[in-house]
MDTraj code that builds the backbone (N, CA, C; nanometers):
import mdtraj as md
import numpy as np

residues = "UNK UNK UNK UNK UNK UNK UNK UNK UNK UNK UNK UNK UNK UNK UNK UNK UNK UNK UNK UNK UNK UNK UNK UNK UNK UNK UNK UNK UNK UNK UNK UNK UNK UNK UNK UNK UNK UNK UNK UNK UNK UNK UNK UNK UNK UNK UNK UNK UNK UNK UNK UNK UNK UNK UNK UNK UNK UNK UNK UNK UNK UNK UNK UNK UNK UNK UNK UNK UNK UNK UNK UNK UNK UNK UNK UNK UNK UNK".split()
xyz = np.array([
    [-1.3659, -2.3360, -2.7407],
    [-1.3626, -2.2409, -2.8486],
    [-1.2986, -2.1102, -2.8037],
    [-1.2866, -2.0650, -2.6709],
    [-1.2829, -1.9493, -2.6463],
    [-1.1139, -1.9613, -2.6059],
    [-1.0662, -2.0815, -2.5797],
    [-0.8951, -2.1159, -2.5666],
    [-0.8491, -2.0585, -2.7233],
    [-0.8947, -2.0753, -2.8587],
    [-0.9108, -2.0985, -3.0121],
    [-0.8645, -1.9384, -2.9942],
    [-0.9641, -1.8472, -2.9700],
    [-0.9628, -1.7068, -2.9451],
    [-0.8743, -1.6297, -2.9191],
    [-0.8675, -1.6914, -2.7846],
    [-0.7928, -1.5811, -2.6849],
    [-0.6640, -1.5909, -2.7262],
    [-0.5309, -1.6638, -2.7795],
    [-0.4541, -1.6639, -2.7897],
    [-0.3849, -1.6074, -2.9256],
    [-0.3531, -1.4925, -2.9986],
    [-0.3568, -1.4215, -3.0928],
    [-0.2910, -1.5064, -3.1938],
    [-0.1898, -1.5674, -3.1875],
    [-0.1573, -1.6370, -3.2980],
    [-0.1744, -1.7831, -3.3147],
    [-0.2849, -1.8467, -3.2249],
    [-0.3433, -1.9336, -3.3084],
    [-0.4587, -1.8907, -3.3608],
    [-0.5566, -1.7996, -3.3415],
    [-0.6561, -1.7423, -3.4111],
    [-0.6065, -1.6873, -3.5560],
    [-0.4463, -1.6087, -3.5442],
    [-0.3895, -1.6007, -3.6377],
    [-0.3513, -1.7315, -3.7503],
    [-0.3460, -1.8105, -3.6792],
    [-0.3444, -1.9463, -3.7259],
    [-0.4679, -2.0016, -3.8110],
    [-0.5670, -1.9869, -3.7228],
    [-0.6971, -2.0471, -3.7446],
    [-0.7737, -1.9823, -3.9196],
    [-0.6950, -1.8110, -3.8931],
    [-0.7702, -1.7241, -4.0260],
    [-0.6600, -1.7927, -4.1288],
    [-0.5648, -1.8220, -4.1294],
    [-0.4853, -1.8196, -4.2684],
    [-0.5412, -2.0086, -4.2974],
    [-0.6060, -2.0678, -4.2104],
    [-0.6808, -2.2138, -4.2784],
    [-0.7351, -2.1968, -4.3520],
    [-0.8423, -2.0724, -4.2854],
    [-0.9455, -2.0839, -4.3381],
    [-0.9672, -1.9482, -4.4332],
    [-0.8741, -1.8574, -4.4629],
    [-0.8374, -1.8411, -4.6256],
    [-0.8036, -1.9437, -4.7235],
    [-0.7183, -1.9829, -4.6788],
    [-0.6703, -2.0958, -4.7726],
    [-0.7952, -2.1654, -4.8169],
    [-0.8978, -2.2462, -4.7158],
    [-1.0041, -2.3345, -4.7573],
    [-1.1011, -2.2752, -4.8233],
    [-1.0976, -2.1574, -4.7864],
    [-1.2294, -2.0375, -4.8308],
    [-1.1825, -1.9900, -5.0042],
    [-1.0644, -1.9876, -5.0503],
    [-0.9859, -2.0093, -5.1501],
    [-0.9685, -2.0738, -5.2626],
    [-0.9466, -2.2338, -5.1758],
    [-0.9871, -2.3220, -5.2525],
    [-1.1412, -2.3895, -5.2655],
    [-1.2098, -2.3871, -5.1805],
    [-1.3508, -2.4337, -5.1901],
    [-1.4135, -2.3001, -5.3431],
    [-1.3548, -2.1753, -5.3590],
    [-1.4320, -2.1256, -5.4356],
    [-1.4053, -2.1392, -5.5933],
    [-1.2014, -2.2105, -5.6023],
    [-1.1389, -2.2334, -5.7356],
    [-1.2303, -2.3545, -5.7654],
    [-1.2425, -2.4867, -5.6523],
    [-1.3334, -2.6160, -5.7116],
    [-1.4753, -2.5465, -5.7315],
    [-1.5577, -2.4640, -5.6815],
    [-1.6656, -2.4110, -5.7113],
    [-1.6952, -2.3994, -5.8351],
    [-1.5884, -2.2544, -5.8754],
    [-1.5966, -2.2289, -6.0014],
    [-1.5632, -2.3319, -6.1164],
    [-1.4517, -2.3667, -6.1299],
    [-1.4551, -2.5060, -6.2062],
    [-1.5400, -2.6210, -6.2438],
    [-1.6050, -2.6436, -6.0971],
    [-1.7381, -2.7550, -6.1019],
    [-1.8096, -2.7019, -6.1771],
    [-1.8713, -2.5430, -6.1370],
    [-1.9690, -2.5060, -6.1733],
    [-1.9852, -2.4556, -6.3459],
    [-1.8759, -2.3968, -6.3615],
    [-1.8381, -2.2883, -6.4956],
    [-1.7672, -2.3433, -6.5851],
    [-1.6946, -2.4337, -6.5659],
    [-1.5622, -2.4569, -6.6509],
    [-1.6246, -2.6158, -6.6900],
    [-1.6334, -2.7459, -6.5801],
    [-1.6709, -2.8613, -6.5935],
    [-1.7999, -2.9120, -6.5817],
    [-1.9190, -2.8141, -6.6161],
    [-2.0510, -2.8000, -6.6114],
    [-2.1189, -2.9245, -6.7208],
    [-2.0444, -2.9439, -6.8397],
    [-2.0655, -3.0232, -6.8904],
    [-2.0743, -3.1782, -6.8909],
    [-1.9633, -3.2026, -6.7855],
    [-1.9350, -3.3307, -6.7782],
    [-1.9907, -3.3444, -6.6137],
    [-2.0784, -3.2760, -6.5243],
    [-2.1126, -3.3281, -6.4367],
    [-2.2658, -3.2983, -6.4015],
    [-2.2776, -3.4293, -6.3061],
    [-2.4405, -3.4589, -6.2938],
    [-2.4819, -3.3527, -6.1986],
    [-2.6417, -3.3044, -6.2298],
    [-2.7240, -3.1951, -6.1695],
    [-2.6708, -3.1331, -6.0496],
    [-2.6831, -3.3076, -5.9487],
    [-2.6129, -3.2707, -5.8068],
    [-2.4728, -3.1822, -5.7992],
    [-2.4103, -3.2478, -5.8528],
    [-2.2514, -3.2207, -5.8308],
    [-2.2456, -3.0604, -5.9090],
    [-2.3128, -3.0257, -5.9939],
    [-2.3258, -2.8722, -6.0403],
    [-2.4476, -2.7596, -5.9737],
    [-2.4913, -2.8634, -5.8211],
    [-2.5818, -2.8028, -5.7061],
    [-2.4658, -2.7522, -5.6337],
    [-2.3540, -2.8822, -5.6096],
    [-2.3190, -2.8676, -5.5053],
    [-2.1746, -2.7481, -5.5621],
    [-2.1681, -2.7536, -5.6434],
    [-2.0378, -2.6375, -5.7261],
    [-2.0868, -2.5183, -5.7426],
    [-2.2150, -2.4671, -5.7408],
    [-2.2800, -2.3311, -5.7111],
    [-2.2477, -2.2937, -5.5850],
    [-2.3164, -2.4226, -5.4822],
    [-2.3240, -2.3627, -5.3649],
    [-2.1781, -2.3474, -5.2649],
    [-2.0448, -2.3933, -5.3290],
    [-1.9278, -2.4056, -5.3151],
    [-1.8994, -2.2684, -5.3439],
    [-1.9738, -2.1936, -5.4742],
    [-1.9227, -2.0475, -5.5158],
    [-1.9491, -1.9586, -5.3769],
    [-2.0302, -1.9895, -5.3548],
    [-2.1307, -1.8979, -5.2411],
    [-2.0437, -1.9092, -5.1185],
    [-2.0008, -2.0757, -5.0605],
    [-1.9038, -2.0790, -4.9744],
    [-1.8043, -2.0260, -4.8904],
    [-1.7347, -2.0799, -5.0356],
    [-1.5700, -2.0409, -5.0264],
    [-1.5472, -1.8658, -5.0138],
    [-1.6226, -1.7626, -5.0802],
    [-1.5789, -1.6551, -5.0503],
    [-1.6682, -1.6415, -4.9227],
    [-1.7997, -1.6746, -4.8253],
    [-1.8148, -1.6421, -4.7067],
    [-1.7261, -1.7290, -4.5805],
    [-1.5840, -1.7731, -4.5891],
    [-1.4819, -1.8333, -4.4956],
    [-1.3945, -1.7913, -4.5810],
    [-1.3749, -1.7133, -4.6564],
    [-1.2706, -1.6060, -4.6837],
    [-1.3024, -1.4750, -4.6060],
    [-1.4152, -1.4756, -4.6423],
    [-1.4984, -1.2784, -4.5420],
    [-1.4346, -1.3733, -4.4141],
    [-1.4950, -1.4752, -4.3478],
    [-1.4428, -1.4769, -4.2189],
    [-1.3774, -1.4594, -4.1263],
    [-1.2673, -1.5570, -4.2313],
    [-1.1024, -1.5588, -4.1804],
    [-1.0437, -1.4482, -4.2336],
    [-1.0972, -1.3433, -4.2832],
    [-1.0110, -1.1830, -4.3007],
    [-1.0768, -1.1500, -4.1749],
    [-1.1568, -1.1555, -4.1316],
    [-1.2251, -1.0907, -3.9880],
    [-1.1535, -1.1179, -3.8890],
    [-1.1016, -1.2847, -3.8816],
    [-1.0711, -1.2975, -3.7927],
    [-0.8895, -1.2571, -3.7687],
    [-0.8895, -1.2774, -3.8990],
    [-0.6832, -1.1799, -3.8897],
    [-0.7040, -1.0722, -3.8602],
    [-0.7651, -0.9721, -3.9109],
    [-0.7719, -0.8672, -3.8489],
    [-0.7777, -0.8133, -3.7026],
    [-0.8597, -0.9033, -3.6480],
    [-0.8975, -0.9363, -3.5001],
    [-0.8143, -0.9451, -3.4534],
    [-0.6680, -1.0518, -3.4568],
    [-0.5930, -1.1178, -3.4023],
    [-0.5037, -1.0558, -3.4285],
    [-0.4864, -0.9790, -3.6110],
    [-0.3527, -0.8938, -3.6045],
    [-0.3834, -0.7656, -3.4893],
    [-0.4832, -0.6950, -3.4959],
    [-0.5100, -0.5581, -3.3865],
    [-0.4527, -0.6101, -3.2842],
    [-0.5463, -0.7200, -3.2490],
    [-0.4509, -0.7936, -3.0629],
    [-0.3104, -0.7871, -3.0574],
    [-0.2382, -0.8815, -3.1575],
    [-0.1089, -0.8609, -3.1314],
    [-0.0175, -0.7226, -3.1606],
    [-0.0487, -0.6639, -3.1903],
    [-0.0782, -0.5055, -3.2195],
    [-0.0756, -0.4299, -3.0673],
    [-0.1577, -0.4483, -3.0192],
    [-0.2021, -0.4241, -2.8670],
    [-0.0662, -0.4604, -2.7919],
    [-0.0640, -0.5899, -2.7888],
    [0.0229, -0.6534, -2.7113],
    [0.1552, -0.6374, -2.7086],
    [0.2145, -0.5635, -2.8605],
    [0.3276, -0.5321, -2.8815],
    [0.3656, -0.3833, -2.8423],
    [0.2711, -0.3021, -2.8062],
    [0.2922, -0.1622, -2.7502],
    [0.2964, -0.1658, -2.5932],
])
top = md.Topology()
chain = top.add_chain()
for i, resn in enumerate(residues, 1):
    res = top.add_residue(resn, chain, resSeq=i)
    for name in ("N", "CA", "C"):
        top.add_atom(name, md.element.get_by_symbol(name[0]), res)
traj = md.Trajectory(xyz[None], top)
């Protein structure tokens, strides 16, 4: 994990996944939950709440972690 880290632009790498997933886990969220609420069973409108909740905490993440990685390469370029 700490190879994942140390190297600024695959961490840079690693945050723009997991925007993207943090992104989309919260568009199927909302949809499951808000939009296609009607046509799906209890579970599947458990699991589309807790998708809302998700997707924007691995969005907070992966902005943490660009930030992180943009400062480093930041560093590295002075």
């Amino acid at each position: 994990m700490n190879s994942l880290f140390a190297d600024e632009h695959k961490a840079l790498a690693l945050s723009r996944y997991m925007l993207a997933s943090g992104a989309a886990l919260l568009i199927i969220g909302i949809l499951g939950g808000y939009v296609f609420d009607s046509i799906l069973t209890l579970p599947a409108q458990v699991f589309s709440h807790i998708l809302v909740i998700a997707g924007p905490t691995l969005v907070k993440v992966g902005y943490v972690i660009r930030l992180n990685a943009l400062a480093r390469c930041a560093k590295s370029f002075n």
